[in-house]
C-alpha positions as a Python dict, from the first residue, in 0.01 Angstrom:
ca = {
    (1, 'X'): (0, 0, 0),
    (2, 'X'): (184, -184, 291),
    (3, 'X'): (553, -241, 205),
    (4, 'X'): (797, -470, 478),
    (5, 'X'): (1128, -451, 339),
    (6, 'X'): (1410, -756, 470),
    (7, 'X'): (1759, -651, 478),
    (8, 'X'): (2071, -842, 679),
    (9, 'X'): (2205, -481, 684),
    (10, 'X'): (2184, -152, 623),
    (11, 'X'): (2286, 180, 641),
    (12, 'X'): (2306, 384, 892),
    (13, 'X'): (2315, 115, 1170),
    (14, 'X'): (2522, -217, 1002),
    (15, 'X'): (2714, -146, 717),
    (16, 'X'): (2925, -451, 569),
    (17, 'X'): (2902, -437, 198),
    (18, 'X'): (2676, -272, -97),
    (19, 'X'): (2362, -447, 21),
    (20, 'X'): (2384, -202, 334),
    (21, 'X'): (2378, 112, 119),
    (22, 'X'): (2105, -23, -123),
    (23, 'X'): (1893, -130, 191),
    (24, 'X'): (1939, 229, 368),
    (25, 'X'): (1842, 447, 82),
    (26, 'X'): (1610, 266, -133),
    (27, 'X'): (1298, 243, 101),
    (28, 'X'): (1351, 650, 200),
    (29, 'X'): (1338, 696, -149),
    (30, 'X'): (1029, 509, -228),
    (31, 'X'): (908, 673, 116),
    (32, 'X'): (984, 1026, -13),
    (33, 'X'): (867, 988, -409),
    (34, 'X'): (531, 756, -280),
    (35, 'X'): (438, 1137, -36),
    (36, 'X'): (332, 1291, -383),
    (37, 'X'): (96, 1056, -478),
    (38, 'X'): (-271, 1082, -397),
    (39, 'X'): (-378, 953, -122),
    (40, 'X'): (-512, 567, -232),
    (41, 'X'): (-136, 515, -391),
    (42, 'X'): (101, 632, -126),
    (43, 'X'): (321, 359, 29),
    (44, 'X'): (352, 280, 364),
    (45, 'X'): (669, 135, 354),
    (46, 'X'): (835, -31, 643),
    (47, 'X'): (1193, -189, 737),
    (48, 'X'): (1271, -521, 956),
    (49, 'X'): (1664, -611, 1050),
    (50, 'X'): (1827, -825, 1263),
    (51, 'X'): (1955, -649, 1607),
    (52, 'X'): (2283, -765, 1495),
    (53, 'X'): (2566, -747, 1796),
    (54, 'X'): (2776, -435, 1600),
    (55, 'X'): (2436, -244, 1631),
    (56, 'X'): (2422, -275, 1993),
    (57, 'X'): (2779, -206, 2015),
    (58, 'X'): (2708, 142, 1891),
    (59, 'X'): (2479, 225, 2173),
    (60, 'X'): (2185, 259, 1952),
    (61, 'X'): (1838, 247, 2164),
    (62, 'X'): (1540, 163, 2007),
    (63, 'X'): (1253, 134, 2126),
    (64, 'X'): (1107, -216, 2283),
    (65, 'X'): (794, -291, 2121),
    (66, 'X'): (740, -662, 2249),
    (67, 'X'): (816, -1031, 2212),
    (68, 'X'): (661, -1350, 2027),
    (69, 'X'): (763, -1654, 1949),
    (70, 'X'): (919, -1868, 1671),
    (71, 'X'): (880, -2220, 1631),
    (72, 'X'): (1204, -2431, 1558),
    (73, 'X'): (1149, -2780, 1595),
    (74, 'X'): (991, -2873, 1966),
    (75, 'X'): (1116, -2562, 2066),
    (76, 'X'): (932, -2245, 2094),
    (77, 'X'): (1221, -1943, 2070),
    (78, 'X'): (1143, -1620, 2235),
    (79, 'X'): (1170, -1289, 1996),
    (80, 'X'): (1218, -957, 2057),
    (81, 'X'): (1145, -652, 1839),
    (82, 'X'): (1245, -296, 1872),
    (83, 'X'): (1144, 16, 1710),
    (84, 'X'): (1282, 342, 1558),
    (85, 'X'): (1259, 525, 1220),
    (86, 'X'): (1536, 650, 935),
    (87, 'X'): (1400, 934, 729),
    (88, 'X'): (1059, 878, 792),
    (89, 'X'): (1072, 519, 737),
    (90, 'X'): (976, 305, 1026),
    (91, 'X'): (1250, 34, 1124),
    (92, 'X'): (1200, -291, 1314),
    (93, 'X'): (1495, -504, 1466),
    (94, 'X'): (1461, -834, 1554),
    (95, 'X'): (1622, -994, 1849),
    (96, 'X'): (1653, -1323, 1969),
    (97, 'X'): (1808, -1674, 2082),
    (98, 'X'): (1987, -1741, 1736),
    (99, 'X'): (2110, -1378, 1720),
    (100, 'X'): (2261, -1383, 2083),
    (101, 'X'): (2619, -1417, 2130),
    (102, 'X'): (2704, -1332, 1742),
    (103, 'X'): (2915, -1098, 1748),
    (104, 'X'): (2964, -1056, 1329),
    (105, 'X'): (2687, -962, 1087),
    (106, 'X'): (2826, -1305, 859),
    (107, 'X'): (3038, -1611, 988),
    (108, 'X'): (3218, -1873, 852),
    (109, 'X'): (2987, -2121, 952),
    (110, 'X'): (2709, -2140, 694),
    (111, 'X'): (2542, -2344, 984),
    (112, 'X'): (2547, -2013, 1225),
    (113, 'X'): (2450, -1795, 901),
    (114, 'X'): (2168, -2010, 874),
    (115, 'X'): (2011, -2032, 1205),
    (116, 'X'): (2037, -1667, 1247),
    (117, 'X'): (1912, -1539, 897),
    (118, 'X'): (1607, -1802, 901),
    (119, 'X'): (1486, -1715, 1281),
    (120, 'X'): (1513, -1369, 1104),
    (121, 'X'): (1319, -1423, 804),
    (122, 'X'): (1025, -1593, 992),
    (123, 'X'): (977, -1362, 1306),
    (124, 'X'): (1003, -1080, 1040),
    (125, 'X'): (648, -1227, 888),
    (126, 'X'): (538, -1237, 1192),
    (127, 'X'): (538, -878, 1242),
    (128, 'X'): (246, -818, 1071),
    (129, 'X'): (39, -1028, 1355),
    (130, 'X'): (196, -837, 1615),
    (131, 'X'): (116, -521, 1445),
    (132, 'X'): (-235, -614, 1307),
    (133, 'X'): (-46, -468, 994),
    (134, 'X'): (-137, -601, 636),
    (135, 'X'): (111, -666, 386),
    (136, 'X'): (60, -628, 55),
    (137, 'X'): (416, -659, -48),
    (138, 'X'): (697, -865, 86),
    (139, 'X'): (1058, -710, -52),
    (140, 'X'): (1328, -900, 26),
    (141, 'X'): (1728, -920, -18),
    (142, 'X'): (1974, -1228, -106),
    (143, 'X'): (1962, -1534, 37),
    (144, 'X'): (1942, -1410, 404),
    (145, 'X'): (1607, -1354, 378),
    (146, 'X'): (1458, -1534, 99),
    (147, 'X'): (1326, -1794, 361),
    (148, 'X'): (1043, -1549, 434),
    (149, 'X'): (944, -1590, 94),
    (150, 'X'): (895, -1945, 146),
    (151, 'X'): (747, -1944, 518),
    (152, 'X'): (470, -1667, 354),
    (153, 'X'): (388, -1896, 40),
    (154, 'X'): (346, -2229, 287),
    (155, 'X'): (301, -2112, 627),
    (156, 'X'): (30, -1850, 578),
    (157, 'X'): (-171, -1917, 368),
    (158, 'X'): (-509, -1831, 585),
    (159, 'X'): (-365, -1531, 745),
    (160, 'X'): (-571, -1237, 717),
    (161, 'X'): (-237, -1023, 702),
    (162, 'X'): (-56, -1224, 512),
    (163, 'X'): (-273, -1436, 303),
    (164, 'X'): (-272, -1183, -32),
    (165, 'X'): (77, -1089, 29),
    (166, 'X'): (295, -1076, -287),
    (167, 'X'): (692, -1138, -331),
    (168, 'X'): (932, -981, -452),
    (169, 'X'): (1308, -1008, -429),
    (170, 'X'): (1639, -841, -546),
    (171, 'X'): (1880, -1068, -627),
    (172, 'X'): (2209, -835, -513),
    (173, 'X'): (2476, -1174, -613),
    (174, 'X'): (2392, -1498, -733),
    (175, 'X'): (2662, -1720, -586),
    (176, 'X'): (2548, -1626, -248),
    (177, 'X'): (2322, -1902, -196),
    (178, 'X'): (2333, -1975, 158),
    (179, 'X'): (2451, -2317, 135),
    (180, 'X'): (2423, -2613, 383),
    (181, 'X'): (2155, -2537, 576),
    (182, 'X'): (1903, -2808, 460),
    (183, 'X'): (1900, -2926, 829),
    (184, 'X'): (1821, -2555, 973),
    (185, 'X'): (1541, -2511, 689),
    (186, 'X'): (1389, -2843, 802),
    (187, 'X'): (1406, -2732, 1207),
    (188, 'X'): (1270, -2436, 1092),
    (189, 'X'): (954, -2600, 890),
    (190, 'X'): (1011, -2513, 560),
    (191, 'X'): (1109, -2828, 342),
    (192, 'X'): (1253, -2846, -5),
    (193, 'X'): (1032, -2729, -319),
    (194, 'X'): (949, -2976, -546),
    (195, 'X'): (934, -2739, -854),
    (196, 'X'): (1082, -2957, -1159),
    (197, 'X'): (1287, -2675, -1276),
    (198, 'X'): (1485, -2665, -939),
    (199, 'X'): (1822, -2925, -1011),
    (200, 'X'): (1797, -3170, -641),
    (201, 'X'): (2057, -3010, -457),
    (202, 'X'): (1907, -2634, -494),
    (203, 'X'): (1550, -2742, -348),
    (204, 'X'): (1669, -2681, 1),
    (205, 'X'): (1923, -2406, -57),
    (206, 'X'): (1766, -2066, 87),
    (207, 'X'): (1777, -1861, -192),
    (208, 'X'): (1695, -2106, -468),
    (209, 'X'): (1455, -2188, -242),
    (210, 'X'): (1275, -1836, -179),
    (211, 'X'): (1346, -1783, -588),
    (212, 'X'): (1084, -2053, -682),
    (213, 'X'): (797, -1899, -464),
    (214, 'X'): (880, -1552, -564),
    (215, 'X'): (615, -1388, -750),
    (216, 'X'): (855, -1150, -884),
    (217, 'X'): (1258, -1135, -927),
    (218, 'X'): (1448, -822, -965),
    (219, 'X'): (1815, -840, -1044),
    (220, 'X'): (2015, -546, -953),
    (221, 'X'): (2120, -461, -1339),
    (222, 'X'): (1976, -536, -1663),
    (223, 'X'): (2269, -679, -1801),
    (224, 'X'): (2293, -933, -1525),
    (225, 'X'): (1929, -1043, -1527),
    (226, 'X'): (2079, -1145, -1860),
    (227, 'X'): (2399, -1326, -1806),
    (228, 'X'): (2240, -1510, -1485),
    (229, 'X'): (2034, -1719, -1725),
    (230, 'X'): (2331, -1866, -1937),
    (231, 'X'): (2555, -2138, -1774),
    (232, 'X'): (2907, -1878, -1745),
    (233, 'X'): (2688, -1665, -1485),
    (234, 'X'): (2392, -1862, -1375),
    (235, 'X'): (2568, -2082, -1120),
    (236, 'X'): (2368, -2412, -1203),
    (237, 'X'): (2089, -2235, -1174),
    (238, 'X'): (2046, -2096, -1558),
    (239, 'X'): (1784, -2348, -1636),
    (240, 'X'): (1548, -2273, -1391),
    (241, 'X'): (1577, -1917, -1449),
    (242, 'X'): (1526, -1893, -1817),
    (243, 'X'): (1218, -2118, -1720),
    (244, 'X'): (1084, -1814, -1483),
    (245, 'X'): (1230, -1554, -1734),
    (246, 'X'): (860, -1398, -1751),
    (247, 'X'): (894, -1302, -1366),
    (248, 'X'): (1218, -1131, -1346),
    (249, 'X'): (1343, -765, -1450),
    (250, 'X'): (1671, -598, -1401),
    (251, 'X'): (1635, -231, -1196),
    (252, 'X'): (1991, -74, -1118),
    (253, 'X'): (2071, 21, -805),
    (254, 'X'): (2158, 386, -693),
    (255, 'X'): (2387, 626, -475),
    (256, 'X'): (2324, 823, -232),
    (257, 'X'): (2381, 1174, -368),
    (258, 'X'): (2344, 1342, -12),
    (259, 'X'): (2627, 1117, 104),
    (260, 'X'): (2856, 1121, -277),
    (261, 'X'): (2881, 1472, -289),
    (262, 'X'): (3193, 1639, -418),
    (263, 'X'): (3044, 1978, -334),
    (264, 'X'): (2990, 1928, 24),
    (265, 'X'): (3164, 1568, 138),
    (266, 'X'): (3359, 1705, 462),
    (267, 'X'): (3583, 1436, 403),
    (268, 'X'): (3774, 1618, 86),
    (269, 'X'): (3939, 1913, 101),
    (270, 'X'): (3899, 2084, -196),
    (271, 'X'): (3474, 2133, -285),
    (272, 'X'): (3391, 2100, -646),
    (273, 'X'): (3104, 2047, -924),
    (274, 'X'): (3140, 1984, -1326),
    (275, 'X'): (3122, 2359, -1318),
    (276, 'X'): (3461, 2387, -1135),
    (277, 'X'): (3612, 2046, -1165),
    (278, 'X'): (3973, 2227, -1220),
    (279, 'X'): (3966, 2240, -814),
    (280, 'X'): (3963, 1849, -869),
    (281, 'X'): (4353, 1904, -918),
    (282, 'X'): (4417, 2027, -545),
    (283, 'X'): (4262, 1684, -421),
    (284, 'X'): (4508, 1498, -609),
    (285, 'X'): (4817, 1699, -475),
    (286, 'X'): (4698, 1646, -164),
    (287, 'X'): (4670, 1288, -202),
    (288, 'X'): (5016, 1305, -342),
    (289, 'X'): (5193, 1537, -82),
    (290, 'X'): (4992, 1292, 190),
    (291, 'X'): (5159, 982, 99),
    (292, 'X'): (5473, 1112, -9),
    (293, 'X'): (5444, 1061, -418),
    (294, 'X'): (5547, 1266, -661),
    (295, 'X'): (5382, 1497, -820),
    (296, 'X'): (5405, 1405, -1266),
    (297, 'X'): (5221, 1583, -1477),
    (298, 'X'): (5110, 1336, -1735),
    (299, 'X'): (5092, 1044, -1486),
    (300, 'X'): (4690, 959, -1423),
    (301, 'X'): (4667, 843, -1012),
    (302, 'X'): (4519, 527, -1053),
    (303, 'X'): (4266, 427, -767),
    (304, 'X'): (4092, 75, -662),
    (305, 'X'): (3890, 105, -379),
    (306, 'X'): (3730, -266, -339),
    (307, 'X'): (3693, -542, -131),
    (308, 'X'): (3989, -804, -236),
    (309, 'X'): (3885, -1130, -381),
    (310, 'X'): (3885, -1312, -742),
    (311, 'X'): (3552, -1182, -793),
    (312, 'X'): (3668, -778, -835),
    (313, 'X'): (3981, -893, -1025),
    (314, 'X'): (4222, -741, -842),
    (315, 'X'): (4500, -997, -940),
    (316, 'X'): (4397, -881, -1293),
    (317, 'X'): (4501, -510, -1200),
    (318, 'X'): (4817, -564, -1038),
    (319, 'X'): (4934, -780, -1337),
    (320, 'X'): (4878, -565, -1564),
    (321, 'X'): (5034, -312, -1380),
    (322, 'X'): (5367, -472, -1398),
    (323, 'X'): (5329, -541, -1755),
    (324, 'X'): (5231, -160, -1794),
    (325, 'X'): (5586, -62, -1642),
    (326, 'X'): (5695, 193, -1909),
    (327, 'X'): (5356, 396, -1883),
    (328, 'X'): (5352, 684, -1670),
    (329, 'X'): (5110, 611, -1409),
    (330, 'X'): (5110, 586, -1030),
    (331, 'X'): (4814, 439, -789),
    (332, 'X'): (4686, 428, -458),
    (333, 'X'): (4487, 85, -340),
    (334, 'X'): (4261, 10, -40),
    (335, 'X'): (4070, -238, 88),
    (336, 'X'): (4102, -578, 237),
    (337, 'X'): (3977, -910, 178),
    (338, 'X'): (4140, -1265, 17),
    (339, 'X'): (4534, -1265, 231),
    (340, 'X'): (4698, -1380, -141),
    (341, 'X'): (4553, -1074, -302),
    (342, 'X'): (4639, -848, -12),
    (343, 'X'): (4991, -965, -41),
    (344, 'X'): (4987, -907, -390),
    (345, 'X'): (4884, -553, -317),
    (346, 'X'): (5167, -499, -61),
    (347, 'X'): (5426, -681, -303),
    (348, 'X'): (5340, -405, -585),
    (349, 'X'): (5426, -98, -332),
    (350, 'X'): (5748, -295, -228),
    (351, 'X'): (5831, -340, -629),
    (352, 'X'): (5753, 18, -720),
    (353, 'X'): (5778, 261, -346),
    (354, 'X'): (5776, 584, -593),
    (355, 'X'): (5428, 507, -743),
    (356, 'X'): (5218, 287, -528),
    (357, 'X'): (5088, 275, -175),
    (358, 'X'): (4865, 14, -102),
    (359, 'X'): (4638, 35, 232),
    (360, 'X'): (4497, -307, 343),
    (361, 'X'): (4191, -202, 554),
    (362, 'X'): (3844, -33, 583),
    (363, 'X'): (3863, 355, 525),
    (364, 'X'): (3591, 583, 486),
    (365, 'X'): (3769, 949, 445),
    (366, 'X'): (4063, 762, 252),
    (367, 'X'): (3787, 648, 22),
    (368, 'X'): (3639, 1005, -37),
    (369, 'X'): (3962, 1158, -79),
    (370, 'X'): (4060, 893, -390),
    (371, 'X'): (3744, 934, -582),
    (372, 'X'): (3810, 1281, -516),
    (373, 'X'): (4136, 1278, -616),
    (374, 'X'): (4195, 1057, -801),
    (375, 'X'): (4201, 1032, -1229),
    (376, 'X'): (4137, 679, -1292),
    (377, 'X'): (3910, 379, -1094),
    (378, 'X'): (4017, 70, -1129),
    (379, 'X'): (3743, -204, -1198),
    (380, 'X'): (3827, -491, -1352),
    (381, 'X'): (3581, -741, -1180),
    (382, 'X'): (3502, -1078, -1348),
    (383, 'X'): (3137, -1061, -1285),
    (384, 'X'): (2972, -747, -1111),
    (385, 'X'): (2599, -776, -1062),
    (386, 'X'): (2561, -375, -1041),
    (387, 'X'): (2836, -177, -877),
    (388, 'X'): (2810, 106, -654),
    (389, 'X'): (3198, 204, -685),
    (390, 'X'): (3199, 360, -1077),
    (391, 'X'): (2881, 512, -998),
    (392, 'X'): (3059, 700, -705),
    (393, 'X'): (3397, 769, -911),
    (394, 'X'): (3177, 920, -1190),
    (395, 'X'): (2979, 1124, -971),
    (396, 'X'): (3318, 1314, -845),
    (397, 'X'): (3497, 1283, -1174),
    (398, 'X'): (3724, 977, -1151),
    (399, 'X'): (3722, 831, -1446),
    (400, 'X'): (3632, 383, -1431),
    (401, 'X'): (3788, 162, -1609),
    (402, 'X'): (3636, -144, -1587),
    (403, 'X'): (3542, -505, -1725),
    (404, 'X'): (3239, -484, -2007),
    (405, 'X'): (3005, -726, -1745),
    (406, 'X'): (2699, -697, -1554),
    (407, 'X'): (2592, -354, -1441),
    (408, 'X'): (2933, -205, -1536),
    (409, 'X'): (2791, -246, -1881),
    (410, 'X'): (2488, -55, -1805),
    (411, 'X'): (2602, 232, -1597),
    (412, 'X'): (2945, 290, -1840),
    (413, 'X'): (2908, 463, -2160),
    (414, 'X'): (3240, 358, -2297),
    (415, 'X'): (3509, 633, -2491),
    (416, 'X'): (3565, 605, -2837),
    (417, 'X'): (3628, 808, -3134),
    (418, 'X'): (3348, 1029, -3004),
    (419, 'X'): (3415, 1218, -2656),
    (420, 'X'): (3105, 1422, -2641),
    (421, 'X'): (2893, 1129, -2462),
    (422, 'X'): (3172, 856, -2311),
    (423, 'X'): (3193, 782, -1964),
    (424, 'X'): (3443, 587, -1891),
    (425, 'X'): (3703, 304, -2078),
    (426, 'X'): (3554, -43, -2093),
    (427, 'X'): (3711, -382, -2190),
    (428, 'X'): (3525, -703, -2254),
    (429, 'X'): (3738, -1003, -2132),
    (430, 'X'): (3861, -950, -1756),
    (431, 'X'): (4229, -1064, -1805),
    (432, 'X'): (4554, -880, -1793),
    (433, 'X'): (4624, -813, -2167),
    (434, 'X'): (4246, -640, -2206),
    (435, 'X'): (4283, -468, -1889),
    (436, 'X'): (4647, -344, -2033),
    (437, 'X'): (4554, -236, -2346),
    (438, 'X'): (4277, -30, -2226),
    (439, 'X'): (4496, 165, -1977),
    (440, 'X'): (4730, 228, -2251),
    (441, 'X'): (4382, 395, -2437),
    (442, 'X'): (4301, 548, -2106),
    (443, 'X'): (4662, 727, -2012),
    (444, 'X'): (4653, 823, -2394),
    (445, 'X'): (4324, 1005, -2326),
    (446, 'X'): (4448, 1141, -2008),
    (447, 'X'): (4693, 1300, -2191),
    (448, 'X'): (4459, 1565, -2415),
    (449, 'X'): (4310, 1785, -2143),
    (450, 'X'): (4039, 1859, -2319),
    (451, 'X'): (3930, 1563, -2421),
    (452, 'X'): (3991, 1448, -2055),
    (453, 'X'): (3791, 1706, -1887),
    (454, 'X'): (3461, 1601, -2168),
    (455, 'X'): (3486, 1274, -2035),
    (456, 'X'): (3484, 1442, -1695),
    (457, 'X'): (3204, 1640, -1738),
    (458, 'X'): (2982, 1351, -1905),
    (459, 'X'): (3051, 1138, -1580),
    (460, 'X'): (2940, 1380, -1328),
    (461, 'X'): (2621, 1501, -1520),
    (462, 'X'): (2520, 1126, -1512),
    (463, 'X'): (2226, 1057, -1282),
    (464, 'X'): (2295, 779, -1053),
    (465, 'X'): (2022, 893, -771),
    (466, 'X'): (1798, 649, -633),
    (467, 'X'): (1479, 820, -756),
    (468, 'X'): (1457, 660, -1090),
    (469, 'X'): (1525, 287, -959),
    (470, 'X'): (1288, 391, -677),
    (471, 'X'): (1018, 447, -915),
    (472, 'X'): (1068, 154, -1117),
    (473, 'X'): (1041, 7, -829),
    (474, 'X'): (709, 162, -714),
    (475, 'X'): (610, 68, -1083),
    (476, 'X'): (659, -288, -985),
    (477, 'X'): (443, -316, -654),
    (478, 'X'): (209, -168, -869),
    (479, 'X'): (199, -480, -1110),
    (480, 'X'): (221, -714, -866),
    (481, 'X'): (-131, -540, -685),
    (482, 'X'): (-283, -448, -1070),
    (483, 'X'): (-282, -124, -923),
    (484, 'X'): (-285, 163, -1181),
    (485, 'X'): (-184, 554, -1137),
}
């Protein structure tokens, strides 16, 4: 089976957001599981990116494998590929006149976005030509490459590599639609679908677009497959949906248990399993002695490591915070994102400098060190189509609590009366007075060791690894070709 995966980024050569670390590990996984089959079943899976600027910048050298061209309009745009492999997995980057000159992985200007991802999505088809490569599958990601869904359904249709080719794609985030680039999509030579289930103004909208030739649609949870079909989630796109219902699943995404590791991340400095989470405690007084906090003994450190926007919530967090002024907590936030959050974030530390220190930026070993260290994730997102973050906090015993939507439901097995299976605290409307009450549960909890270090115990022993999504995965080419094991 011939596999070309699409990606605007991944792991370990462009890493922006969670699409990066879904796009680096899931292939190698279906790579590695797809080496025990017999030999008629084993997938020959296969990666395309664009050769964005901030991989150049890194000095990475692949190999030149040769040029083609696109068509845009009157104008015939040269392409360039390069070649080099991640874990076995072979790894094409694509290069060219719309990719020249950017010097970010995603603009501002949707029109920029537009030209760049679309040259993408069609020279990536055109791979297969240039490598006298069938595909069997096309797997691709979000809106930046849900054109190529399109171009293979109406552009190649009597190709004899890509004639048979079936579609699937993982929707990662509905909103992202890839708006206003009717123009580009027309230069390009793919024009709106007339499907009567798309509303008018989604017909020549990228990923609408690509979503009405798909033959099948993974969403990255199960709970979210769900809520993008009703009208609070399903951005005026609900109708359409529930009309392809039949055609789309919900697989949830995985970690990378090599990387999330708190018996062997070099970035911590205390090493620990389930089996000797007590070390856990050094972490924390490290974190504590770091940035100058003191050290309480029934005060949970409360973490949020997240990119800052209304979608995560973070408002939600830091107002419940203040309301939550008599509990003994303290926190530590980082990341970076919306200015009025940010602020918001600084504004706590300069209201309480004895239990907060915020850190607006991008920081890898910080990161480690909190879910290391610290008791308590914050997660109070309004809509979260999967979530990598609790998964990670879990896996090294920091404890989520987090909004009842989207994959948060499905990867969260909230604490009640019974501590012997519970996960993590969950709440089910994202606003301050949920969010407070169930950090007043949470500190509660905190507060009975033992009870505490169950919860612990249940949240590391969870499985988060990407072999069982990889296999449902697998399970799902396999449909698409009526291929059985």
């Amino acid at each position: 089976m011939h596999v070309l995966f699409l990606a605007a980024e991944a792991e370990p050569f462009v890493k922006i957001g969670g699409l990066a670390d879904v796009a680096g590990a899931l292939p190698v996984a279906i790579h590695q599981i797809s080496r025990t089959f017999r030999e008629a079943n084993k997938i020959d899976i296969r990666m395309a990116l664009p050769f964005h600027y901030a991989i150049k910048q890194n000095g990475f050298l692949p190999k030149f494998l040769g040029e083609f061209l696109v068509k845009k309009g009157e104008l015939n745009l040269n392409c360039q590929v390069y070649h080099s492999t991640k874990d076995g997995v072979p790894v094409y980057f694509i290069d060219g006149l719309p990719l020249n000159g950017k010097t970010t992985v995603y603009s501002r200007n949707s029109e920029d976005d537009g030209d760049k991802f679309i040259f993408f999505s069609l020279a990536a088809l055109q791979l297969a030509e240039v490598l006298e490569w069938p595909v069997h599958i096309l797997h691709t990601n979000d809106w930046h490459t849900a054109p190529a869904i399109a171009a293979l359904k109406t552009h190649h249709k009597s190709s004899r590599f890509l004639s048979s080719t079936k579609a699937l794609h993982t929707l990662h985030n509905l909103p992202f639609m890839g708006k206003d680039n009717e123009k580009t999509l027309a230069e390009y030579g793919l024009l709106p679908n007339e499907d009567s289930n798309l509303p008018n103004w989604a017909r020549h909208v990228p990923l609408p677009l690509g979503l009405s030739y798909a033959d099948k649609i993974i969403v990255v949870s199960p709970n979210y497959a769900s809520e993008i079909m009703t009208e609070v989630y399903g951005c005026g796109l609900e109708g359409f949906l529930r009309e392809r219902k039949h055609i789309i699943g919900g697989i949830l995404n995985g970690i990378d248990t090599a990387i999330w590791d708190p018996n062997t991340d070099p970035f911590i400095t205390h090493k620990f399993t389930e089996k000797s989470i007590e070390k856990r405690r050094f972490n924390k007084r490290f974190l504590l002695h770091r940035y100058n906090l003191p050290e309480i003994q029934d005060a949970p450190l409360l973490i949020l490591i997240s990119r800052m926007d209304q979608q995560k919530g973070i408002d939600i967090a830091l107002q419940s915070l203040l309301e939550c002024e008599a509990l003994p907590w303290q926190a530590i936030l980082l990341g970076s994102g919306d200015p009025l959050i940010e602020n918001l974030a600084r504004d706590l530390e300069k209201k309480y400098p004895q239990r907060v220190r915020t850190f607006i930026e991008f920081n890898t070993p910080l990161a480690h060190q909190l879910y290391a260290g610290g008791d308590i994730l914050m997660m109070p997102s309004r809509f979260e189509p999967c979530g990598l973050t609790q998964m990670i906090a879990m896996r090294y015993g920091c404890i989520p609590l987090a909004t009842s939507t989207g994959g948060l439901k499905n990867t969260i097995i909230p604490v009640g009366d019974d501590y012997d299976s519970g996960t993590g605290f969950l709440f089910e409307q994202p606003n301050p007075s949920h969010f407070s009450a169930t950090l007043k549960q949470a500190i509660k909890t905190y507060q009975d060791p033992d009870q505490w270090r169950q919860i612990q115990v249940n949240a590391m022993q969870t499985d988060f690894s990407w072999s069982k999504s990889a296999l449902k995965y697998i399970h799902e080419y396999m449909a698409l070709l009526a291929i059985n094991e």
